[in-house]
Structure formats: structure tokens, C-alpha cells
TIPA-150317 format. One record per atom (N, C-alpha, C): x negated, y, z. Coordinates in steps of 0.001 Angstrom, whole numbers, padded with zeros to 6 digits, always signed. Example, Ala and Ser with C-alpha at 12.3 -4.5 7.8 and 13.67 -1.06 7.14 Angstrom:
REM TIPA-150317
-013190-005690+007800-012300-004500+007800-013200-003300+007800-012850-002250+007080-013670-001060+007140-012900+000030+007870
***
This chain:
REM TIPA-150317
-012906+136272-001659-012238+136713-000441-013274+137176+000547-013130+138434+000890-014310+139285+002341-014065+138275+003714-015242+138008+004246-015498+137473+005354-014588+138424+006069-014017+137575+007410-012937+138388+008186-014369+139220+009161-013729+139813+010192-014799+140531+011262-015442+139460+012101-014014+138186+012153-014856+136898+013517-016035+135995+012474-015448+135834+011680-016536+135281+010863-018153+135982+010966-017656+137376+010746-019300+137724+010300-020276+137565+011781-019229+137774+013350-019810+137907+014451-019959+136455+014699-019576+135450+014315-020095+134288+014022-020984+133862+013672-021451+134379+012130-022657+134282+011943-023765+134622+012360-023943+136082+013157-024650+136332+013582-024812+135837+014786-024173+135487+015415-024106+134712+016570-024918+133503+016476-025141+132424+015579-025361+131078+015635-026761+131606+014331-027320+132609+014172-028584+132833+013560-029404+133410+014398-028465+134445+015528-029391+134263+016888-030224+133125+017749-028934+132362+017756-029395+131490+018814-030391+130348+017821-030515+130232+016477-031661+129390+015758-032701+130245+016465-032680+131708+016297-034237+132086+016281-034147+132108+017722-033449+132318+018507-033699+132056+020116-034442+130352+020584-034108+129681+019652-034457+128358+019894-035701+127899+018973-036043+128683+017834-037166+128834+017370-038358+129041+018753-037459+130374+019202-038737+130923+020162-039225+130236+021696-037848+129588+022066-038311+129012+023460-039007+127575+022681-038914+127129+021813-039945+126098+021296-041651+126251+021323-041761+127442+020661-043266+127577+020649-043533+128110+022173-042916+128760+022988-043333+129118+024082-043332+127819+025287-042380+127191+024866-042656+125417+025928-044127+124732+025355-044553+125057+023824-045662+124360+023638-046732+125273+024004-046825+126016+024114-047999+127076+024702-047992+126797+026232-047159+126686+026844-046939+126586+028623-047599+125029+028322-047126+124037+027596-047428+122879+028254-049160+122371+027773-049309+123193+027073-051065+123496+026158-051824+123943+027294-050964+125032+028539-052077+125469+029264-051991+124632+030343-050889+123655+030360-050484+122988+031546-051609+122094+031744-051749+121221+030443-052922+120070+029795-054128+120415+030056-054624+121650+029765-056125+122179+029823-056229+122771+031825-055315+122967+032214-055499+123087+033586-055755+121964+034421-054725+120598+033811-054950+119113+034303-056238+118771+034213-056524+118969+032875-057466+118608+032358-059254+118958+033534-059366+119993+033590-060621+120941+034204-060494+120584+035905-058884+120160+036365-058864+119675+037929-059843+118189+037723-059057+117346+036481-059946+115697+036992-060796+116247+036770-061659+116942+035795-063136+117210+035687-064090+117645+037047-062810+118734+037294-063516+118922+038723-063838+117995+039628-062449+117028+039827-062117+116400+040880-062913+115115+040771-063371+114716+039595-064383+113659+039321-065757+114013+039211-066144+115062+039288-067519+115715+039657-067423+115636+041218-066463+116635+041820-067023+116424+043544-066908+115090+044262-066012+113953+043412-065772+112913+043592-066766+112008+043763-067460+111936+042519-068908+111593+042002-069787+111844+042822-070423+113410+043523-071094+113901+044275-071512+113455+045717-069712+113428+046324-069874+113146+047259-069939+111398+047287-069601+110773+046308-070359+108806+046429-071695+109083+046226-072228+110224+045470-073996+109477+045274-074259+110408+046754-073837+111206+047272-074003+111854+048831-074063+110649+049982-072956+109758+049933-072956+109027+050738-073760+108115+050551-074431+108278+049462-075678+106290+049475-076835+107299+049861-076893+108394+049671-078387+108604+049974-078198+109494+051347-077351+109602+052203-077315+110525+053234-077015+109350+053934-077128+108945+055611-076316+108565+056582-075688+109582+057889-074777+109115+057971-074367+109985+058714-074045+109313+060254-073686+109954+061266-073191+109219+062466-072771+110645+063562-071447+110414+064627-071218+111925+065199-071541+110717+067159-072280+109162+066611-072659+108571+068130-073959+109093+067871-074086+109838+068707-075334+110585+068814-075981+111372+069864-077105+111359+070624-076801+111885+072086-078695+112958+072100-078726+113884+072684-080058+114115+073016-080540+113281+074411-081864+112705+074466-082380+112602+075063-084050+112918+075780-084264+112569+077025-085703+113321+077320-086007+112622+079076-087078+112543+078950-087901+112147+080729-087362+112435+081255-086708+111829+082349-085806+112409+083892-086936+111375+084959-087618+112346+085224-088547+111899+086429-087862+112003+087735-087139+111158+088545-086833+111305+089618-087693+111192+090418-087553+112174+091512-088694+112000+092700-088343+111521+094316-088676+110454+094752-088577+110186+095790-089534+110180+096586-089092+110021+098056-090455+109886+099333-091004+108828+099124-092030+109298+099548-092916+107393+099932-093259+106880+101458-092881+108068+102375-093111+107832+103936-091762+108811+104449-091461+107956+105690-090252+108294+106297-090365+109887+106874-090077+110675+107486-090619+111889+107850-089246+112429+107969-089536+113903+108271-088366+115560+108381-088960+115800+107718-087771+116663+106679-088094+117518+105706-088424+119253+106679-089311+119772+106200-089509+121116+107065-089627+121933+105739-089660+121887+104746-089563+123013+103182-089457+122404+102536-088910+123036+101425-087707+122914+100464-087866+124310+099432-089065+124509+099101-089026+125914+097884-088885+125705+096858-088211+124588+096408-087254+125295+094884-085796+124924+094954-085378+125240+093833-083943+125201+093704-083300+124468+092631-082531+124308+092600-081706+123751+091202-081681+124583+090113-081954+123674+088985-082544+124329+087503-083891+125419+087716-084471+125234+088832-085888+126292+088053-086811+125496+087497-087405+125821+086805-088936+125295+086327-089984+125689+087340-090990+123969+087049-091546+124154+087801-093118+123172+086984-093928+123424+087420-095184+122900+087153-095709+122274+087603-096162+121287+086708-096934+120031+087085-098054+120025+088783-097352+119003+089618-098766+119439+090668-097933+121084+091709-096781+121650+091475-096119+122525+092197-095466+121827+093184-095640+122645+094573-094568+121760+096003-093059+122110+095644-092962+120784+096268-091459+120311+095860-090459+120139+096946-091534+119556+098013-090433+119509+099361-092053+118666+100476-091764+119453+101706-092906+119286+102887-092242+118761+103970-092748+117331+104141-092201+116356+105265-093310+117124+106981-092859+116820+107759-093384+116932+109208-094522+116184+108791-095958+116846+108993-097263+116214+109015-098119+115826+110309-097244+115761+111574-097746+115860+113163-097873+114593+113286-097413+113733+112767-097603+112542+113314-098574+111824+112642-098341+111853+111096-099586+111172+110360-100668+111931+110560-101036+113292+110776-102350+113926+111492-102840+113149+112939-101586+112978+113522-102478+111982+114329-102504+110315+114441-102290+110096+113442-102718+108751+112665-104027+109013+112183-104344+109912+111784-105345+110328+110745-106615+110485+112290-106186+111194+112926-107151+111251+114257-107938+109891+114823-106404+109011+115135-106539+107373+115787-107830+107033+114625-107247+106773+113709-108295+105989+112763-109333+106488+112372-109834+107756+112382-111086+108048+112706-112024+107973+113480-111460+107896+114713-112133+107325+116144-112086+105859+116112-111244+104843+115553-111837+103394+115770-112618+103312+114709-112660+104025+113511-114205+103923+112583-115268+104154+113045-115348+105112+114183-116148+105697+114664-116719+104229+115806-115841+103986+116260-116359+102576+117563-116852+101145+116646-116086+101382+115481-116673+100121+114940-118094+099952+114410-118342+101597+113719-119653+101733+113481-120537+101428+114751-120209+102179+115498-121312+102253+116936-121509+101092+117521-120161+100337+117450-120794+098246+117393-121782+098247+116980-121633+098493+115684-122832+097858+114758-123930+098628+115246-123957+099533+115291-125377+100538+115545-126332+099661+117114-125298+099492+117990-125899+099067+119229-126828+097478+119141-125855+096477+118117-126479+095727+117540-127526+095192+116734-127528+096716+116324-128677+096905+115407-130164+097604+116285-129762+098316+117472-130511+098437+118305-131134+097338+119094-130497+096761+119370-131243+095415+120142-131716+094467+119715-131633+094281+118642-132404+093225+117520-134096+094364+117407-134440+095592+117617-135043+096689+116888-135517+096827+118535-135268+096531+119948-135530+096375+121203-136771+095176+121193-136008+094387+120483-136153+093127+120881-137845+093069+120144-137523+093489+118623-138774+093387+118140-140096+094344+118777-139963+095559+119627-140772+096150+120145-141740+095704+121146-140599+094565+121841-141280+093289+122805-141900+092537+122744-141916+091755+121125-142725+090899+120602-144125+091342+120457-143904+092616+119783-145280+093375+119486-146241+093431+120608-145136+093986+121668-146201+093901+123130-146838+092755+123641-146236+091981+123953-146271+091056+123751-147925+090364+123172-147403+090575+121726-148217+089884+120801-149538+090720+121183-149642+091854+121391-150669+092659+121718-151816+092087+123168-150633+092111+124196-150779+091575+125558-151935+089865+125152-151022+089470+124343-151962+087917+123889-152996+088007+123474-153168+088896+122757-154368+089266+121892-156036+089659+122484-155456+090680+123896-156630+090702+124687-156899+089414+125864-156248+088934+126355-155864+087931+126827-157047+086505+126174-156188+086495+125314-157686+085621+124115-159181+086362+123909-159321+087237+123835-160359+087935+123507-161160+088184+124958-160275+088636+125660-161099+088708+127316-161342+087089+127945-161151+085844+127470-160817+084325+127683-162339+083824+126754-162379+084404+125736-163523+084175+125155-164920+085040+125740-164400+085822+125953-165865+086493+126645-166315+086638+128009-165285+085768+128997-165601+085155+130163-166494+083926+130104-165642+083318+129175-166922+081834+128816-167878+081849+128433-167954+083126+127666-169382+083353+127347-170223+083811+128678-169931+084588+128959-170445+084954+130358-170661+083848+131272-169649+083340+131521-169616+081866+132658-171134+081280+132079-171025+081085+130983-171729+079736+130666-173481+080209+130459-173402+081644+130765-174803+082533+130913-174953+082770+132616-173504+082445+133481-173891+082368+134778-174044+083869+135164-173005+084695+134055-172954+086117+134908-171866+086706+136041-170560+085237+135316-169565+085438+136010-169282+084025+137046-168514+084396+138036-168249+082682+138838-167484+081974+137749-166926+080781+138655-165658+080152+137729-164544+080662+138250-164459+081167+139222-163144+081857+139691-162878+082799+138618-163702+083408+138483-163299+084853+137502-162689+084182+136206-163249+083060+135851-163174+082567+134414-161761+081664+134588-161393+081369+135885-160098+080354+135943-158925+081481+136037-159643+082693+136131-158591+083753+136782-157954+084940+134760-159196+084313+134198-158760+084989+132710-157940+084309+131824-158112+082201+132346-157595+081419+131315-155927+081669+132004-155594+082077+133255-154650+081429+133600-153701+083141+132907-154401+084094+132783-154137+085564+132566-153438+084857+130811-154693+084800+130214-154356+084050+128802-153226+082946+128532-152453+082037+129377-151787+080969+129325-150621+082145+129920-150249+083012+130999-149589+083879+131156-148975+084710+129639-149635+085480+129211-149697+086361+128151-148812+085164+126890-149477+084508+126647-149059+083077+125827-147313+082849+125788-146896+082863+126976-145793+082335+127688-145215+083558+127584-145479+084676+127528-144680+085777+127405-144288+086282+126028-145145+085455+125367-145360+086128+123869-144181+084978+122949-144183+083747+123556-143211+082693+123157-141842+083412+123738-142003+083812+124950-140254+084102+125549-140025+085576+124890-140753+086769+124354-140136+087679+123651-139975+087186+122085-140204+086342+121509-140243+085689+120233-138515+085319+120383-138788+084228+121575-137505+083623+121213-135933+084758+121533-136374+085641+122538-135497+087066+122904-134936+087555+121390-135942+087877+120685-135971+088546+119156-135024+087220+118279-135343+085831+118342-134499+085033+117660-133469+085276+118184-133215+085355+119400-131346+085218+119781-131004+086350+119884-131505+087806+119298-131201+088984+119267-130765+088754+117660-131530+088629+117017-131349+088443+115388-129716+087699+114757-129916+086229+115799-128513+085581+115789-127815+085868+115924-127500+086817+117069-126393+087469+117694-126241+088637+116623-126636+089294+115943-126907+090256+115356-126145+089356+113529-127284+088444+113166-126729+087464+112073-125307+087122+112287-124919+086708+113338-123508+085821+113612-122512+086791+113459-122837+088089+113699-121652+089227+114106-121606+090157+113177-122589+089799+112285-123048+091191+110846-121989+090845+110157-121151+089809+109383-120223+089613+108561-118789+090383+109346-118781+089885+110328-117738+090064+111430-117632+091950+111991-119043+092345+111900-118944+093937+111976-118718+094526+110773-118794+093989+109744-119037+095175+108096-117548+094542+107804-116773+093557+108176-115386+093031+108153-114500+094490+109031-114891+094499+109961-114336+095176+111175-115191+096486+110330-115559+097306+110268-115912+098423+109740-115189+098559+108409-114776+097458+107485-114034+097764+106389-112895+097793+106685-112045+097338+107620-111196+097323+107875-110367+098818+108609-112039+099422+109056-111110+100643+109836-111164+101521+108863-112131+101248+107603-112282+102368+106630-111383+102219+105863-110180+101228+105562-109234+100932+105254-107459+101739+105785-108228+101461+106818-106664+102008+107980-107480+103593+108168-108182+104028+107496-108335+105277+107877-107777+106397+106480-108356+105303+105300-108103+105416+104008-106422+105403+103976-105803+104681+104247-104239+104469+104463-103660+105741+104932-103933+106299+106566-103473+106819+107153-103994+108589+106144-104680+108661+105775-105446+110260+104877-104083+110167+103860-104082+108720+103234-103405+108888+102298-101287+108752+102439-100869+108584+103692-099472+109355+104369-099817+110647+104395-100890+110697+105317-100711+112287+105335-100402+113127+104403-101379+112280+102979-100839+113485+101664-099720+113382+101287-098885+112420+101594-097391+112160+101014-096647+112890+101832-097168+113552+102506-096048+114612+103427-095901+115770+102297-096503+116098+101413-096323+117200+100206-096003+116556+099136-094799+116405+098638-094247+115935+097424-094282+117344+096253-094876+116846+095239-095083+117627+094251-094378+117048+093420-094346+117998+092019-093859+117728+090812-094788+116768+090028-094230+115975+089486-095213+114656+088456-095673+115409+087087-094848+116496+086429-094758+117104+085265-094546+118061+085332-094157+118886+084293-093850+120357+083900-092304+119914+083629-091513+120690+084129-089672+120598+083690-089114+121496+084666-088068+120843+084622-086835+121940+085588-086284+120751+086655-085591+121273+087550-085409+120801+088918-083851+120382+088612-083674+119326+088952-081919+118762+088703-081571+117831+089512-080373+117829+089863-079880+116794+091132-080716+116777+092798-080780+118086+093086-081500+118411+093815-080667+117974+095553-080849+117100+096158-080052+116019+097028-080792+116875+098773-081574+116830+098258-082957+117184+099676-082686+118537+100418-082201+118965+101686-081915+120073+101690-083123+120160+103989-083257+120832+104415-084064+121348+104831-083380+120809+106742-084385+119662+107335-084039+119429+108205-083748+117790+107661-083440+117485+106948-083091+115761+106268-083928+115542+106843-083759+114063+107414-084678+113048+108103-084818+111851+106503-085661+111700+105869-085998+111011+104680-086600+109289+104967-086187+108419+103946-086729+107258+104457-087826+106837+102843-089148+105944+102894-089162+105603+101838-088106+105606+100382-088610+105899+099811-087856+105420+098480-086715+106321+098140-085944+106910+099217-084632+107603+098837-085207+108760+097823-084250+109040+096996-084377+109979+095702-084109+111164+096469-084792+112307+096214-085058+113715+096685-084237+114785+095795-084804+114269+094370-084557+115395+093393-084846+114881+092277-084244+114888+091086-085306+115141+089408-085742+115882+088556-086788+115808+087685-087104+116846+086928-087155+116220+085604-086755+116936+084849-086259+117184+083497-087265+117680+082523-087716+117293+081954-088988+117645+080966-087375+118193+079605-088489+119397+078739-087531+119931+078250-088166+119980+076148-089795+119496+076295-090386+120012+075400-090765+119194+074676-090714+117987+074643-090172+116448+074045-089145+115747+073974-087946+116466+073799-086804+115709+073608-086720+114406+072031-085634+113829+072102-085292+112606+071006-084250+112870+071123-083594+111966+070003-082187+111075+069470-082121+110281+069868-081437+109714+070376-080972+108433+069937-079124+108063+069240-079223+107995+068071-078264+107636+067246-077542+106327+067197-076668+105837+067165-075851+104646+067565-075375+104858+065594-075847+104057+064789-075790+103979+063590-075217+102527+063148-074044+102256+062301-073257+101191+062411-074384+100300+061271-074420+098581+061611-075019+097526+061309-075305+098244+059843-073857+098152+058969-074402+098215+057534-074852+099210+057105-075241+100822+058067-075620+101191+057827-077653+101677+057440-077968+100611+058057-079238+099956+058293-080159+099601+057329-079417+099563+056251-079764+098624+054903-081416+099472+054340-080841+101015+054095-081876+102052+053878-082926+102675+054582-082404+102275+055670-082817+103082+056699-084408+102659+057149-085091+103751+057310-086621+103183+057999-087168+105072+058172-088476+104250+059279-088998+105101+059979-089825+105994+058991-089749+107335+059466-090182+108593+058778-089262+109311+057646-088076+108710+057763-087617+109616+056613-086732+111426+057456-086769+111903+056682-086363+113483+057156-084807+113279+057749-084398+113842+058676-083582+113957+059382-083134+115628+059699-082302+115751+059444-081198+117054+059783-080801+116848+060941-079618+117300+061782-078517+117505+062824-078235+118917+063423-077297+119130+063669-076381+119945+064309-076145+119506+065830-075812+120500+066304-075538+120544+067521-073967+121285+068421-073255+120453+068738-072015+121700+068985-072107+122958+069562-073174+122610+070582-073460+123821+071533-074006+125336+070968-074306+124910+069127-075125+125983+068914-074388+125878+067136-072907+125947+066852-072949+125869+065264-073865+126949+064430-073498+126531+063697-074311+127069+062322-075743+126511+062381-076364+126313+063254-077886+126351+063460-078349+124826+063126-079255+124546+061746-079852+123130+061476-081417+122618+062002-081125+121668+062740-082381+121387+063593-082742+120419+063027-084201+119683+062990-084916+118587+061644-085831+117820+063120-085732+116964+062159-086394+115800+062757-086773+114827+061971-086966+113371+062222-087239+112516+061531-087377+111519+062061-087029+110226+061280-086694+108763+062173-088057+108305+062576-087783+107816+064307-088926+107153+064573-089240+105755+064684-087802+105195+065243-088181+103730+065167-086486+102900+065322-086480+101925+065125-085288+101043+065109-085491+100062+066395-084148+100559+066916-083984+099473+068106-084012+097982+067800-084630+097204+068594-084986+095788+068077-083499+095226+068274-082471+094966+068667-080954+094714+068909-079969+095619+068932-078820+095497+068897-078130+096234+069035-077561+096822+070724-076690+097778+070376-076173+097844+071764-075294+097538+072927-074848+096411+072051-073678+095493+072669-075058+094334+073367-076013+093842+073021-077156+093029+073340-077541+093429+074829-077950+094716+074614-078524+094795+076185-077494+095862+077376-076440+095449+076686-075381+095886+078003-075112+094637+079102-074560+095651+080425-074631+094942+081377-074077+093554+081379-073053+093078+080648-072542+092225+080173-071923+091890+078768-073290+091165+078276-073263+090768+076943-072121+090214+076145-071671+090576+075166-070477+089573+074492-070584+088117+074596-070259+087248+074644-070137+085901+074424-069012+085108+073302-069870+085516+072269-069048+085173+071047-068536+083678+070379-069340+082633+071486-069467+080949+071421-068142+080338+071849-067646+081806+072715-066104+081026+072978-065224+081675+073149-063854+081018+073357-062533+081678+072862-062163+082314+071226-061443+082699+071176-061097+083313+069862-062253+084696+069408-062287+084444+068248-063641+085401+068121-063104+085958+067270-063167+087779+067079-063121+089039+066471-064321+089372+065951-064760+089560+064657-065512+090745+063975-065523+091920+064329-066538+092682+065441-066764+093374+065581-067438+094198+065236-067504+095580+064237-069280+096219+063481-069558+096703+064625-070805+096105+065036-071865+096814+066256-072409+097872+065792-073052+098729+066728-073981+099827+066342-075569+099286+067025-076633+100023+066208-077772+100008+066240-077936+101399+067091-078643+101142+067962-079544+102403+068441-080909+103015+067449-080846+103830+067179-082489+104633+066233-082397+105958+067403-083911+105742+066866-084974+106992+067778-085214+107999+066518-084782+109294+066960-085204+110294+065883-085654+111324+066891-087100+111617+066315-088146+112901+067199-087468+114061+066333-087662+115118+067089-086888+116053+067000-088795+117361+066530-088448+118036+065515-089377+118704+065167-089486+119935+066035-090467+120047+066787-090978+120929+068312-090500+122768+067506-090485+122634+065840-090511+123718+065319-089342+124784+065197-088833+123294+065392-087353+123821+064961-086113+124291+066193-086995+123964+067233-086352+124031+068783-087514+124816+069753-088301+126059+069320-088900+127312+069930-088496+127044+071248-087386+127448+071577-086813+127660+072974-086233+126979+073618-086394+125780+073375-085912+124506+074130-084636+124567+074632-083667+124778+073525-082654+125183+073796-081597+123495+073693-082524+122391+073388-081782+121137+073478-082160+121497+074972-080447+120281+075717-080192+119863+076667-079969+118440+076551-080349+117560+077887-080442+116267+077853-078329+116414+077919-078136+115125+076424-077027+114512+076474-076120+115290+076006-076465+115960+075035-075863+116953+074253-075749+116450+072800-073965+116179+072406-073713+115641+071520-074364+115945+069982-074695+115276+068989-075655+116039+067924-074806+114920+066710-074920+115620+065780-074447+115226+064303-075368+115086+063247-076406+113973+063197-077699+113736+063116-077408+112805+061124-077632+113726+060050-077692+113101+059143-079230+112629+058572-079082+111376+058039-080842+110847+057821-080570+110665+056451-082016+111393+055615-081627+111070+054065-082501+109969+053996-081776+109362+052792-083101+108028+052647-083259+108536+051545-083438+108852+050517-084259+109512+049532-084042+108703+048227-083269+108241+048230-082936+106483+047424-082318+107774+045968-082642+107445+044874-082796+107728+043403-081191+107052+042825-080981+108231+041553-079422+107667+041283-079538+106119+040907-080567+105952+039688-081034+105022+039137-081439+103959+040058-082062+103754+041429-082003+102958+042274-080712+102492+042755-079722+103333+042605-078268+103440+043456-077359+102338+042163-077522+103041+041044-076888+102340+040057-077231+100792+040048-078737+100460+039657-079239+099595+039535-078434+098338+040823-078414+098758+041877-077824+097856+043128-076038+097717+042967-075653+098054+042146-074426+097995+041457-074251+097393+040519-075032+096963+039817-075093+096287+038659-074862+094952+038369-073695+094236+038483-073322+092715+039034-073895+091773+038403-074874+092168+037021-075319+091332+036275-076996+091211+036696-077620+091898+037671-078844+091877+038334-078374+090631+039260
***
């Protein structure tokens, strides 16, 4: 009996759909073949940069507490005064030993006058003192001279007398000349002792009094120079307070200057990060103010405490309920002069300061190893 017409479209119907189902078979295993090998090459990937960035993190530290720092020389008066100039300005540079600001010099000039003139009287004490001791001895001499013929003309009367060339008058008239002379020669002696004394007694007491004015003269030279406030260093001019006509007292702050050509780090680096860490190893950082651009340095030293230690008020962890806190360490990192031409760090300018410690995979592994 001939297959009817539904029959045969039957058959062909249900020999289609075998080979239709033949074909979406091998094509689900080809899709899910490339699905596998795509999985596959992500963990590979994803356990390589995975990998990378753990052995990155043992040998890099990182920290974004990080600040530039540098000398802020503030300058203040040292004598009360008017300000009468004022030639610089805010942010210029200026050079070491350059005027900075000129107080009224009229008055300590004549301080400087006074105390030159009582140096002058104290010396001339002494000088007059020193004259009359130097009087005194000129008297003795005469004196001693006066005695001398006196004796000598006393001896050659007696000789005479006693040859009967002269009376005795003449001869009573030479001894009494000689006992005169004698008596004069004792009273300029003793003139010269109480010139000397007076002179001895008052010599400690004048070179006292003479140091003293060379002192107050020394003092007063040295206000006068404090009427010109100069720069201590080479930097730039900041917080400039002092303006022209100010009446100034000791001590008040004027202005500061900013040194620009030795800047540092200082990095606030957390406790456990410490472990690796030591002085001289190479240092990177960034700067916001300037992306793209890598500036080098290298560690200089480790703060002896942390920075919770020497704040104004220390933790006190002995009482009440106590929290685990991770402190940070302060580190000093010098900044390579090479890498910063144009002194384009600014004090307190945030920096992203990574420090390699140089630490080996095999060192890294080894400290992992639970059976060491």
C-alpha cells in the first residue's frame, strides 16, 4: 500500500527536526568549549594580576597621610621701635642678610651717643688717677735729689769747719738745710704712698666702672643694629603682618620666610606598616598639584613615637574602657634636589609617597611559611 501525501510530509518533517537537533547539539558544544577556554584565560589572568598586586603590596608601602615640609623662619623684633620701611612684599624672594623692615634709629643713636661719653668720663677717671700717682713720683725724685746735695754740701762744711775755713754758724746753717731736705724727702715719699693707695684702692673699682660702660656702650651699638631686621636665610616672604608706621614691641612676629630648596616628607605610615621599613631605601611620590609627574626621594629616619605620643593631649589608655586603635608613625623622607629643579614643592602640599623595601619573593614566601 503507497504512503498517503500526510504520511510522506511526516516523514520528512520528523527527519528534519533529527538533523536540526543533530545540529544545535554540536553548536551548544562548540559555544560552551569557547565559553570554558574564555573562563579559563580570565582566572589565569585574574590570578596573575591577583598574585602581582600581593607580591606589590609586601614590597611597596604605601600611605596618601603625607604632607611636604620645610624651614619657616619667622622673624620678629628684638627692640620696641616705629616701623619707618617695609621693602618687600608677600611671596618675593629674598636673600640671606637682605632688609626686611627699618625701625626709627633716633633714639638708640642717641643711646649710642650717652654711652660713649660716660666711657669717655670713666676712662678720664682713670687717666687723672693715673696722673697723680706719676705727680706724685716726680716729687720724690726732687726731693730725693734736694737730699742728696744737702748731704753732700753737710759733709763738706765739716770738712771745712774742722780746717777752720768756715764758722759754726755756716756749718749749723747746712746741718739744719740737710735735716730740712730729709723731712721733705720723707713727706713726698709718703705723698707718693697715699697717691699709689688711692690709686691701688680705686684701680679694681675704675677697670669695674670702665667695663661696665664698655658694656652699656656695647649694648646700646648693638639696639641700634636691631633697628634693621634682615632676612636669616635665602626663601620667600609669607605671613607678612608688619605694615609701615606699626609701633613694634620685642618679640612680636613681623613676617616669615620660607626656605624652598630643602624641602622633606613627613609620612604618617600605619604601626604594621613599619615591619620593613628602614632608612635609605628609594622612595617615589606624586603630588596632586602636579599629576603625572614622579618625584624620588628616600627614607631618612623614623620617628622615635608615634603621633598620638606627642600630641597636645596624650591618650590615656590606663583608664576607662579601652579601644584598639592602629596609630601612625611619622617617617622623614628627603626629597631628591634632582628631581624638583624648580622648586616647585610647596610647604604642606599633599604627596602620595610609595617606599620600596626591596624585600625578594623568596624572602616574602619564606615569612609565610608556618612551619619556620
Amino acid at each position: 500500500m503507497k504512503p498517503t501525501e500526510n504520511q510522506l510530509q511526516m516523514e520528512e518533517n520528523k527527519l528534519g527536526a533529527e538533523r536540526s537537533e543533530e545540529n544545535n547539539g554540536n553548536g551548544n558544544g562548540k559555544r560552551r568549549h569557547r565559553i570554558g577556554l574564555v573562563l579559563l584565560l580570565l582566572i589565569l589572568l585574574g590570578t596573575m594580576i591577583g598574585s602581582w598586586l600581593w607580591f606589590k603590596s609586601k614590597i611597596e608601602l604605601a600611605t596618601d597621610d603625607a604632607f611636604i615640609e620645610n624651614h619657616i623662619h619667622r622673624v620678629s623684633a628684638r627692640i620696641a621701635g616705629q616701623v619707618i620701611a617695609v621693602p618687600v612684599s608677600d611671596n618675593q624672594r629674598v636673600a640671606a642678610g637682605e632688609l626686611l623692615v627699618t625701625l626709627d634709629p633716633a633714639n638708640y643713636q642717641a643711646q649710642v651717643a650717652k654711652a660713649e661719653a660716660r666711657m669717655a668720663l670713666a676712662k678720664n677717671t682713670t687717666e687723672e688717677e693715673q696722673a697723680a700717682v706719676a705727680a706724685a713720683t716726680a716729687i720724690v725724685k726732687r726731693a730725693q735729689a734736694q737730699f742728696d746735695q744737702t748731704t753732700a754740701d753737710q759733709k763738706r762744711g765739716e770738712a771745712l769747719y774742722d780746717r777752720e775755713v768756715i764758722p759754726k754758724e755756716r756749718l749749723e746753717q747746712l746741718k739744719t738745710a740737710h735735716q730740712v731736705a730729709k723731712a721733705s724727702l720723707e713727706q713726698a715719699r709718703q705723698q707718693l704712698l697715699a697717691a699709689k693707695a688711692r690709686f691701688g684702692a680705686n684701680d679694681n673699682n675704675q677697670q669695674a666702672r670702665v667695663s661696665e660702660r664698655a658694656a652699656e656702650l656695647e649694648l646700646a651699638r648693638l639696639n641700634l643694629s636691631y633697628t634693621r631686621i634682615v632676612a636669616p636665610v635665602d626663601g620667600y616672604v609669607t605671613r607678612k603682618s608688619v605694615q609701615l608706621g606699626n609701633n613694634v614691641q620685642p618679640g612680636q612676629s613681623l613676617l616669615a620666610i620660607v626656605e624652598l630648596e630643602r624641602p622633606w616628607i613627613i609620612a604618617n605610615y600605619k604601626e604594621r606598616q613599619l615591619t620593613y621599613l628602614e632608612p635609605g631605601q628609594r622612595v617615589e611620590f606624586r603630588v596632586d598639584a602636579y599629576p603625572g609627574k614622579i618625584f624620588t626621594g628616600k627614607v631618612d629616619s623614623i620617628m622615635a613615637g608615634t603621633g598620638a605620643a606627642f600630641s597636645l593631649l596624650p591618650p590615656e589608655n590606663a583608664t576607662g574602657n579601652y579601644v584598639k586603635v592602629v596609630q601612625r608613625v611619622p617617617v622623614k623622607i628627603t626629597i631628591d634636589p634632582n628631581s624638583d629643579p624648580q622648586h616647585q614643592l610647596r610647604v604642606g602640599m599633599s604627596v602620595e609617597p610609595i617606599i620600596f623595601t626591596g624585600r625578594s619573593l623568596g624572602d616574602i614566601l619564606e615569612h609565610l611559611n608556618p612551619f619556620n
